[in-house]
C-alpha positions in Angstrom: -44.5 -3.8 61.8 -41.4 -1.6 60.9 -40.4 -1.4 57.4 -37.0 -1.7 56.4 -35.0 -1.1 53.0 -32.9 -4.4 52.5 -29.4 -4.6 54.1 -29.9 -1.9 56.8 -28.6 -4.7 59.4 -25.1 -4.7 57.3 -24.7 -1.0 58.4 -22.1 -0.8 61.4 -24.4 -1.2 64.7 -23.9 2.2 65.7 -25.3 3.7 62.5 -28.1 1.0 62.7 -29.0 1.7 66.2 -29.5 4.4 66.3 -31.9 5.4 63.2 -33.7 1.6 64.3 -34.7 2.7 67.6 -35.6 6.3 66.3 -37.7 4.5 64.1 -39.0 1.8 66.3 -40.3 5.0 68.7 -42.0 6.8 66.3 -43.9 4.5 64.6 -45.2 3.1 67.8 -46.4 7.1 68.4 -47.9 7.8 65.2 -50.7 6.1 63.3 -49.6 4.0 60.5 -52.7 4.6 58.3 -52.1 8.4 58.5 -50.3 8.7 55.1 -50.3 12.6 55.3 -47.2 12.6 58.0 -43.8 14.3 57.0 -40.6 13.6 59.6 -38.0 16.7 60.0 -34.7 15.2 60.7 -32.7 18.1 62.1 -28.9 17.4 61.5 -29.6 14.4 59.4 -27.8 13.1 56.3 -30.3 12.8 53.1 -32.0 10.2 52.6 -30.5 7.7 55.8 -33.0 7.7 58.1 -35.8 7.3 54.7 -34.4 3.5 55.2 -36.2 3.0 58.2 -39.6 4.3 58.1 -42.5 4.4 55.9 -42.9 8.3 55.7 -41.6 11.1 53.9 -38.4 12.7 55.9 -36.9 16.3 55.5 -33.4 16.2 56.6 -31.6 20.0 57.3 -27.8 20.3 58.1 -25.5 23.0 57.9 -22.8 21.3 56.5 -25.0 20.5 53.2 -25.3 17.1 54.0 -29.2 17.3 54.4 -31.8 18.3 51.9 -32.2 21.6 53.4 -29.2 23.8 54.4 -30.1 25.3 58.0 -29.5 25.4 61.5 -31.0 24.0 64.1 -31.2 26.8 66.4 -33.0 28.8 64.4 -35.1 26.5 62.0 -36.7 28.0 58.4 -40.0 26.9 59.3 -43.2 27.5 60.9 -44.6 26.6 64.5 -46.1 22.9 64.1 -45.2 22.5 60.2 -44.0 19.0 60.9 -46.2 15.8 61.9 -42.8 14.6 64.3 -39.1 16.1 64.3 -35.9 13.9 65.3 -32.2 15.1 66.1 -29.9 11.9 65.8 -26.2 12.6 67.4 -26.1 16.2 67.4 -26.4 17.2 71.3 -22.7 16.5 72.1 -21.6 18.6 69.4 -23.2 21.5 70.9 -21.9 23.3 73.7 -23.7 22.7 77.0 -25.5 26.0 77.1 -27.0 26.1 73.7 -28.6 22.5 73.8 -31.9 23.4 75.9 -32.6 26.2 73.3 -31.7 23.7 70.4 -34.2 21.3 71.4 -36.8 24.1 72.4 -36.7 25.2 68.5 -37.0 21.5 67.1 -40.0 21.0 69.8 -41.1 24.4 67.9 -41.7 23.2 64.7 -43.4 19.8 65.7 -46.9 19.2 65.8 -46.3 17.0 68.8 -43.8 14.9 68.7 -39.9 15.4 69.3 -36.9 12.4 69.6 -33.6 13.1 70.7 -31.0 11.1 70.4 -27.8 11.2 71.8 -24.6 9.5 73.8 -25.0 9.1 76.9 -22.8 10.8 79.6 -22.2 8.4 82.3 -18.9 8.9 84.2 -17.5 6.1 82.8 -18.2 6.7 79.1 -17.1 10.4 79.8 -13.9 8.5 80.9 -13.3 6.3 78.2 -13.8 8.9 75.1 -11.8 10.8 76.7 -8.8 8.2 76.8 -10.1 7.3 73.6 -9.4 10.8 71.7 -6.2 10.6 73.4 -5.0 7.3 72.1 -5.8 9.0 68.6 -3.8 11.9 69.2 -1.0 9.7 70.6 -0.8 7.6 67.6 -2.5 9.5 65.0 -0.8 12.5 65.7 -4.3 14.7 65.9 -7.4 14.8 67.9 -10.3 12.5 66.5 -13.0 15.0 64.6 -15.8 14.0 66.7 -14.5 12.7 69.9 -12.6 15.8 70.5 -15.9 17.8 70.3 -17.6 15.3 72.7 -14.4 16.0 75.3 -14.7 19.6 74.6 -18.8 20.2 75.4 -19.2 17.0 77.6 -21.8 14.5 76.6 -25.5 14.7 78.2 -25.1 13.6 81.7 -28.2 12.7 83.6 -28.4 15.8 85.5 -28.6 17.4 82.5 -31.4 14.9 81.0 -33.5 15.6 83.9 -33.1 19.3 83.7 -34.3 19.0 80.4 -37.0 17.3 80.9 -37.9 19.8 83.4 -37.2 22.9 81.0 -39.5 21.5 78.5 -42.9 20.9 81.0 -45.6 20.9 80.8 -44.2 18.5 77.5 -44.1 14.7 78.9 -40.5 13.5 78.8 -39.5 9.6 78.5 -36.3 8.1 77.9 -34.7 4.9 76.7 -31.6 3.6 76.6 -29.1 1.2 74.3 -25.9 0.2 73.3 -23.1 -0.8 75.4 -20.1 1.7 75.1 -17.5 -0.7 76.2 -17.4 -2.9 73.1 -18.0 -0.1 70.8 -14.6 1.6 72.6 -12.7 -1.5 72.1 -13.6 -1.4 67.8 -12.5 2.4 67.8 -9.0 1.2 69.3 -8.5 -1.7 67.7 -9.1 0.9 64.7 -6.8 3.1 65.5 -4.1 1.0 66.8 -4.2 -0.4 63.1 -2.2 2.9 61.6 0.6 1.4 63.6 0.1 -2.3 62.0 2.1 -3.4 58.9 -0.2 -2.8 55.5 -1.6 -6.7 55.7 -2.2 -6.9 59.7 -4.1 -3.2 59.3 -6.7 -4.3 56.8 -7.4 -8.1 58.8 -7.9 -5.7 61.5 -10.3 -3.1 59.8 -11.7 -6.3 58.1 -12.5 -7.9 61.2 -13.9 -4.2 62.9 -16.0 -4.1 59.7 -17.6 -7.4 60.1 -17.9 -7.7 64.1 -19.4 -4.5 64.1 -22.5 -5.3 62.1 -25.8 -4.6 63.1 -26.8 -7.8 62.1 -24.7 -9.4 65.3 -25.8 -7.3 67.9 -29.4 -7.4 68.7 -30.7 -3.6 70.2 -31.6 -4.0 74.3 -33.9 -1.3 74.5 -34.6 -0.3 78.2 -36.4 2.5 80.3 -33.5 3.1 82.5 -29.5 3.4 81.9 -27.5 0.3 82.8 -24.1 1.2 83.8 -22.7 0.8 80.5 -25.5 2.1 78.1 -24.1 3.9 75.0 -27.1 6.4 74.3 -30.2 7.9 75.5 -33.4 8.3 73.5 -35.5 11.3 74.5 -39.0 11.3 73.2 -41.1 14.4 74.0 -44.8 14.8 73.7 -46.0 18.9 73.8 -49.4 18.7 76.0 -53.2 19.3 74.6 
């Protein structure tokens, strides 16, 4: 049974998603009477992803946002000093040819256990956040912070996911997939098309984004393989005896 801090399904889906299905995958790797486990969350914000599970989590970031200030490519810690390590929404800020070693070092420092998770990059959601960070520049005036990096290094693609999953043998590799990144797309426009709204119409709109966009009214469809409109991937990684 997965333990939750009240309220988590008022987060915004995306938020809740992803840390719920982080969740949801470890505890059904790890023992639940095994009180002795500690999660590192590698580019984690303090304390978030503590609302979804029942162990201790260590969060690093470089931007200060974690408990520990570090980077993930070259991690303060030991080989195995952690009982599992995550990355949540990292990846596609990292250029393409730095990922492999990024989640090489996380794999480093877990006793067995590694998640990765990430957007995924079919063509069509490489399409759309691409038209996306345009219609912010267009009417914003400026690139979106995040989008634009996604555009810049690409997101995952699935060549990429199975090279990965390769690279990192004799580890066993298994993915899932969530999210739908067609109804997400449509809140970030009707977002951004709000700077143009008058005052009142802007805030019914970010009112209504707000609300619709709870977790609480979209269940998570977890699945094995990627439907044509899945928003992430989930890469769980087991090292070998």
């Amino acid at each position: 049974m997965i333990q939750l801090r009240p309220f988590t399904w008022l987060m915004p889906y995306d938020v809740y998603e992803r840390h719920k299905v982080v969740s949801t995958l470890l505890q059904a790797t790890l023992s639940p009477q095994d009180e002795e486990f500690v999660i590192l969350d590698v580019g984690g914000r303090s304390e978030l992803l503590k609302k979804f599970l029942p162990y201790p989590v260590l969060s690093v970031n470089p931007d200060g946002t974690g408990k520990i200030c570090g980077d993930g490519l070259k991690l303060p810690f030991a080989d195995n000093s952690f009982t599992a390590v995550v990355n949540i929404d990292t990846l596609e800020h990292l250029p393409a040819d730095i990922r492999l070693p990024f989640i090489q070092e996380c794999l480093r420092v877990s006793q067995k256990h590694l998640i990765i998770a990430a957007p995924y990059g079919s063509k069509g959601h490489i399409q759309l956040e691409t038209e996306l960070n345009n219609l912010h520049k267009q009417i914003v005036g400026r690139p979106h912070h995040y989008l634009s990096e996604h555009v810049e290094h690409g997101l995952p693609s699935p060549e990429h996911l199975a090279n990965f999953a390769q690279q990192l043998l004799p580890a066993i590799s298994q993915f899932h997939y969530a999210g739908d990144y067609r109804w997400q797309g449509r809140s970030f426009a009707r977002a951004v098309q709000a700077h143009q709204q008058p005052r009142l119409l802007a805030r019914l709109t970010n009112s209504y984004n707000q609300i619709s966009g709870m977790a609480l009214f979209h269940p998570i469809t977890l699945s094995t393989t990627p439907k044509p409109n899945s928003n992430r991937f989930y890469l769980s990684v087991t090292k070998s005896a």
